[in-house]
LUMDRENVO-764665 format. One line per 5 residues: number of its first residue (from 1); for each residue x, z, y negated of C-alpha. Coordinates in steps of 0.5 Angstrom, whole numbers, always signed. Example, Ala and Ser with C-alpha at 12.3 -4.5 7.8 and 13.67 -1.06 7.14 Angstrom:
! residues 2
1) +25/+16/+9  +27/+14/+2
***
This chain:
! residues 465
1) -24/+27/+31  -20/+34/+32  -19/+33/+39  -15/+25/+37  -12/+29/+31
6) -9/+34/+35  -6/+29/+40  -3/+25/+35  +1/+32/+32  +2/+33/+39
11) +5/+26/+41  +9/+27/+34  +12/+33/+36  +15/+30/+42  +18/+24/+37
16) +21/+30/+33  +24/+32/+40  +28/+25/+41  +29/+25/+34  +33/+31/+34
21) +37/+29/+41  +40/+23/+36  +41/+28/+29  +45/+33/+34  +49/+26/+37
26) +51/+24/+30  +48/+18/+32  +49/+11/+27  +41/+10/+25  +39/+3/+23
31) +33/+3/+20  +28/-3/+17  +22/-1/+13  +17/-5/+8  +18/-7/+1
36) +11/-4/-1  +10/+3/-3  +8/+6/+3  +14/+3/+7  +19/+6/+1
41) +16/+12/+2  +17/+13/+10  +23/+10/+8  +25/+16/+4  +22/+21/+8
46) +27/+19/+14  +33/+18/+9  +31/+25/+5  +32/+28/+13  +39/+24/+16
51) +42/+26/+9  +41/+33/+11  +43/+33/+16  +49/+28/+14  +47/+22/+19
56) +50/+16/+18  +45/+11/+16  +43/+4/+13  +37/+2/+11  +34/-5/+10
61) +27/-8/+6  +24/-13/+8  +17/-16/+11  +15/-15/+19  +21/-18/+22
66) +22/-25/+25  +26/-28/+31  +32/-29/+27  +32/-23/+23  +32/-19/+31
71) +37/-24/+33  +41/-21/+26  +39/-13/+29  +42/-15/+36  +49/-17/+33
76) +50/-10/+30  +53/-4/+32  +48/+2/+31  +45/+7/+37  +37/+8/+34
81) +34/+2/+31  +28/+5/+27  +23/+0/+25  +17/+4/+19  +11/+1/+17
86) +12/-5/+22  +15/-7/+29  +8/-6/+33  +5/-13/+32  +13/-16/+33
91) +14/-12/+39  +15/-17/+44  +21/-20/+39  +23/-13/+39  +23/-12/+47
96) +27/-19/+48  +33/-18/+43  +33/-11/+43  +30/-7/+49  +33/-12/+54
101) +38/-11/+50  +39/-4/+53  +38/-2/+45  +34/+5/+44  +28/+4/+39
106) +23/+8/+35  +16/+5/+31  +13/+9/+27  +7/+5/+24  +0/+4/+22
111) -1/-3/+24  -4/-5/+30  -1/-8/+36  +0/-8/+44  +6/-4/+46
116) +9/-3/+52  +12/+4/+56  +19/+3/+57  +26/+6/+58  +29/+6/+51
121) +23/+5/+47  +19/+11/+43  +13/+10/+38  +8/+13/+34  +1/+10/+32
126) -5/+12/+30  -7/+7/+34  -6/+10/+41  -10/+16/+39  -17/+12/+37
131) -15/+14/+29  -16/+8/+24  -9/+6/+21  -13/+3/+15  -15/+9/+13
136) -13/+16/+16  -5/+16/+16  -2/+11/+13  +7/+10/+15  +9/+15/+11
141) +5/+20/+14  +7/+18/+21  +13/+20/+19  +13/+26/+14  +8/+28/+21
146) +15/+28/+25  +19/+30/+21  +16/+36/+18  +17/+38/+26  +24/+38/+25
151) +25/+43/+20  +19/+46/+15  +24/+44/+9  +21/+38/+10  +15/+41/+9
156) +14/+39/+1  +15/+32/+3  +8/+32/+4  +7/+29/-4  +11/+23/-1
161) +6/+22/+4  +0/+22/+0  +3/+17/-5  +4/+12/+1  -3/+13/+3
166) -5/+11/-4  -1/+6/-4  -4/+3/+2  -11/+4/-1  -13/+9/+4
171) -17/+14/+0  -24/+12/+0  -30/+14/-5  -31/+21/-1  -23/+22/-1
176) -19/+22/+5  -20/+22/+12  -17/+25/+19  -9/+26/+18  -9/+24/+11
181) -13/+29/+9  -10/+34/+13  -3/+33/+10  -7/+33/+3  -9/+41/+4
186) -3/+42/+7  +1/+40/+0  -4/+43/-4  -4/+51/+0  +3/+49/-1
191) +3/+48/-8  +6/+42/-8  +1/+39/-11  -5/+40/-15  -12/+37/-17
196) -17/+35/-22  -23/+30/-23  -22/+25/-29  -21/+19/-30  -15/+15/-26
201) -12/+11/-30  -4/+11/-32  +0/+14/-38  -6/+19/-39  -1/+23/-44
206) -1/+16/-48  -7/+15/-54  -13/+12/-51  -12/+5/-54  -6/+5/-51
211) -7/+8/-44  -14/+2/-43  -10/-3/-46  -4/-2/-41  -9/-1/-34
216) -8/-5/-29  -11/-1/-23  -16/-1/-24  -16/-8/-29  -21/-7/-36
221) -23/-13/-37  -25/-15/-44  -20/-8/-44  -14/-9/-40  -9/-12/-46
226) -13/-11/-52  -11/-6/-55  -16/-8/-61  -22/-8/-58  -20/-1/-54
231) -19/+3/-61  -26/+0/-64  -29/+3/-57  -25/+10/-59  -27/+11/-66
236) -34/+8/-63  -34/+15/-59  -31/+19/-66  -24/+20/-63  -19/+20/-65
241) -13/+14/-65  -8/+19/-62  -13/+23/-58  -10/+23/-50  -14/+23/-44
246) -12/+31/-43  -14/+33/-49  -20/+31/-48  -25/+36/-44  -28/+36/-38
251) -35/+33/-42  -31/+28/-47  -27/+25/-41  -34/+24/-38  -37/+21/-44
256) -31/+17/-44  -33/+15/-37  -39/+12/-39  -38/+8/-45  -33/+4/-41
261) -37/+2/-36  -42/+1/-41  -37/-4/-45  -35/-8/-38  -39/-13/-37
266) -37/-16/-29  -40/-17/-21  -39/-10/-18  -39/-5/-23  -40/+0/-18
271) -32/-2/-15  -30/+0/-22  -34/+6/-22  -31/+9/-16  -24/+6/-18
276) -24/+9/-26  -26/+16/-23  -24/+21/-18  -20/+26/-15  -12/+25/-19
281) -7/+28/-15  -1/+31/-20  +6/+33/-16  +8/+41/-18  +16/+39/-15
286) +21/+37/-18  +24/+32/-12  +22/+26/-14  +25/+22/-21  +19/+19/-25
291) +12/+21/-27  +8/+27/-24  +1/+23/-22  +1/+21/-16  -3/+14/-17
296) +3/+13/-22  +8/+13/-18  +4/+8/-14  +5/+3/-19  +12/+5/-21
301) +14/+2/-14  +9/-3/-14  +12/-6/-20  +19/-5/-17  +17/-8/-11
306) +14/-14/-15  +20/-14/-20  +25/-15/-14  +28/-9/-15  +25/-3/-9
311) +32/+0/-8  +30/+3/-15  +24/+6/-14  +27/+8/-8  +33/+12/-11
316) +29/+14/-16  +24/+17/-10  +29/+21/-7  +30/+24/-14  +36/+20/-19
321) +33/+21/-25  +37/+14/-28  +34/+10/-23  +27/+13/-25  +28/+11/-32
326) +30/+4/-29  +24/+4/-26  +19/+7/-32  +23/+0/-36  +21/-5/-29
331) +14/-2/-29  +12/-3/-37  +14/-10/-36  +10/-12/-29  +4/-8/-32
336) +4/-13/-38  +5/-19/-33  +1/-17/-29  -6/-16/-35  -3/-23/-37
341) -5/-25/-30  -12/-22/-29  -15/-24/-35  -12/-31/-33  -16/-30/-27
346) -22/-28/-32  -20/-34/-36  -21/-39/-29  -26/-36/-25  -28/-43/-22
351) -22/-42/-18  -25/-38/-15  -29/-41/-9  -35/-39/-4  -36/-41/+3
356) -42/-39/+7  -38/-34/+10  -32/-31/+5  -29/-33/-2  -22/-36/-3
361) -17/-36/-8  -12/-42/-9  -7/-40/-14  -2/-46/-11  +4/-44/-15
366) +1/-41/-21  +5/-35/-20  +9/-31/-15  +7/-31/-7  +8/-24/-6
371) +3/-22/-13  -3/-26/-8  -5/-19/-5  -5/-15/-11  -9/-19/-14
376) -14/-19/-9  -13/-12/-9  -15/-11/-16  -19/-16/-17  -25/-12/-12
381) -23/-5/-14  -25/-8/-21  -31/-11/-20  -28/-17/-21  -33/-20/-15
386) -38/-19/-11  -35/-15/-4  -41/-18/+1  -35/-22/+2  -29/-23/+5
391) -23/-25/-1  -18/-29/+2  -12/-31/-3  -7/-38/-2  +0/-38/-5
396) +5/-43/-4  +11/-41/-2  +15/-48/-1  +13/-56/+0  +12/-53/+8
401) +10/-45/+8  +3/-43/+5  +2/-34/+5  -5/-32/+7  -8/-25/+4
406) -15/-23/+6  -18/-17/+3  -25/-14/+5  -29/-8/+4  -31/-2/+9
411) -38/-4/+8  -36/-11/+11  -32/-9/+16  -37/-5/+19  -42/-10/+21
416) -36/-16/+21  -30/-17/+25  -23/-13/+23  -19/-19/+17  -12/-18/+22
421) -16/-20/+28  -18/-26/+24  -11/-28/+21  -8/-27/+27  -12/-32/+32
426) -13/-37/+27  -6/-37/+24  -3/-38/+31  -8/-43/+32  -4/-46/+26
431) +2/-45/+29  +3/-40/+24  +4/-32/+25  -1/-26/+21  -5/-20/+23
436) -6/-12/+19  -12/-8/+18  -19/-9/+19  -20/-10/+11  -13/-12/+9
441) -8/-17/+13  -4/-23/+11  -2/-30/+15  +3/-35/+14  +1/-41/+16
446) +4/-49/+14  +2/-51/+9  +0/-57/+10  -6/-55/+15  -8/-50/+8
451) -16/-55/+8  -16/-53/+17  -15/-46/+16  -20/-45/+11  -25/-49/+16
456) -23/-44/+22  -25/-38/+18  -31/-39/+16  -33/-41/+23  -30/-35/+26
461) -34/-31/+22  -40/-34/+23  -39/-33/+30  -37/-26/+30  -43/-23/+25
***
């Protein structure tokens, strides 16, 4: 992997290069990045880089651009169009209403896709150098790797990189891997952070009861919104009501460990065992607005995401610390909602269906279409399911539009074929759109063919073992 991570510096620098020629111009920047948390992230790692540089500039949030949203793009007046966390499986689009246009674009993303070389276009993936966008960079640190090569100030948004990789759920049960782990060690030589084992869980400074009672990533179930059933399993340990997880010791924290696993009765306990505890990543700057772990901050612009609100967890990103409260009030709420949420999924586990080859959720209109992949998500890394199977998520999203979220495991994907490769074909077959990650991806397909689409890809997989 050396050899394919020094090509992917060396092809950042060149990116840096053309960057720079638009910095030194004064250019007028449009930039289009994701709403989640690996999007705002790049997205404020380039902001953080034209502000300095007093680059004039627009940022937009949004999901993968369609037709009409390119059309929008082409009748504005800016010299770079800039697209982050997206753009590569929407290429052909791009080309048509923008390249042919003899508009100059820059993608720097993680997704995979096929791109073509051509005068106006400049791109950056780890695609092209044989690196997985699933796990080794996440959009984020494709950015910080171009940035960083324009000015070493830049250095210390390395912390804002790795919160986009822990927002993509890139880091596995033995750490990161490739150019995330590159940025980790640079981050923490630098001192922009440190790191510890525990227990990761929010609100660690919170009383035990509350903290458990408050955890969503991952869910507790039985735990998770009972702030009851967490004090007796406290005083069950001899500790204290006010006790927080720092103060207890390294033998404590472990016993604690335990006892909830013990508790927590559910399909997969190893999930849970890999998501409760690990490597807790604690920012040393003062850069951003909002809490010190970076898995806390995760949450806190997952929840902004969720509530509608990303340019607060934005703002609060580049450092205004009254969008930081904002988003603190925002996070409280989304995580009550989204306990109420997971233990409704507890509640009704025959929703959740099983086909020879995956098993799916309908939510129908039970809640938001953009909660889907979440709960999946979540549903996994708590042991909530098995993962021998693919986890594919429904939602409506109107009378004629049906949102499409897969999860899947590394272990499954192994020996299975990549969960974007399967959206994007079947949903095209639907007269649909979708594509991703080989163990996340999502689709949008017409809702009426919702009972076609669950027939096709379970005969995909099954032919694709």
């Amino acid at each position: 992997m050396e050899g394919e991570v020094k090509k992917f510096y060396n092809a950042a620098s060149n990116i840096a290069d053309f960057l720079e020629t638009h910095l030194r111009r004064k250019s007028r920047i449009k930039i289009n990045t994701d709403t989640d948390p690996d999007g705002i992230s790049a997205g404020n790692i380039i902001a953080r880089c034209l502000n300095y540089f007093d680059i004039p500039f627009h940022i937009s949030f949004g999901g993968p651009p369609e037709e009409e949203d390119l059309k929008e793009l082409n009748r504005q007046d800016y010299d770079l169009f800039l697209f982050l966390d997206q753009g590569t499986g929407q290429y052909q689009i791009i080309n048509e209403y923008l390249l042919e246009k003899n508009e100059e674009v820059l993608i720097l993303d993680h997704h995979p896709g096929e791109t073509e070389n051509r005068t106006g276009f400049n791109h950056l993936n780890p695609h092209s150098f044989n690196l997985s966008g699933a796990k080794d960079v996440s959009s984020s640190g494709v950015a910080y790797s171009v940035i960083k090569q324009i000015d070493e100030r830049f250095e210390s948004l390395s912390e804002i990189a790795l919160i986009g990789a822990l927002g993509d759920r890139q880091e596995g049960p033995s750490g990161f891997s490739g150019i995330n782990q590159e940025i980790l060690n640079r981050s923490r030589e630098n001192d922009f952070i440190r790191t510890e084992n525990g227990l990761k869980l929010n609100n660690r400074g919170l009383p035990i009861p509350e903290c458990l009672s408050r955890t969503i990533r991952p869910f507790l179930r039985g735990l998770s919104g009972n702030k009851d059933k967490c004090e007796e399993l406290i005083t069950g340990l001899g500790f204290e009501i006010e006790t927080t997880i720092q103060e207890l010791n390294e033998e404590e924290e472990k016993e604690l460990r335990d006892e909830i696993l013990k508790t927590i009765k559910i399909e997969s306990p190893e999930n849970l065992k890999n998501s409760l505890w690990g490597t807790i990543y604690i920012s040393q700057t003062d850069q951003i607005a909002g809490p010190k772990n970076l898995n806390e901050y995760v949450t806190l612009l997952d929840s902004c995401e969720k509530s509608n609100k990303v340019e607060i967890g934005f703002s609060a990103m580049l450092g205004d610390e009254t969008y930081g409260e904002k988003a603190h009030d925002i996070t409280k709420k989304y995580q009550k909602n989204m306990i109420e949420v997971m233990n409704w999924l507890v509640s009704e586990e025959d929703r959740i269906k099983t086909t020879p080859q995956f098993r799916y959720l309908d939510i129908e209109e039970e809640f938001k279409s953009k909660m889907i992949g979440e709960i999946l998500s979540i549903a996994i890394e708590s042991g909530l399911v098995k993962n021998n199977k693919p986890l594919i998520g429904l939602a409506k999203i109107n009378e004629n539009k049906l949102k499409v979220s897969a999860r899947a495991s590394a272990e499954y994907v192994k020996s299975g074929p990549p969960l974007g490769e399967v959206l994007h074909k079947i949903s095209e077959e639907l007269e649909g759109s979708g594509g991703g990650h080989n163990v996340a991806a999502a689709a949008r397909i017409p809702y009426e063919r919702k009972d076609e689409f669950i027939k096709k890809v379970d005969k995909f997989l099954k032919n694709h073992k």
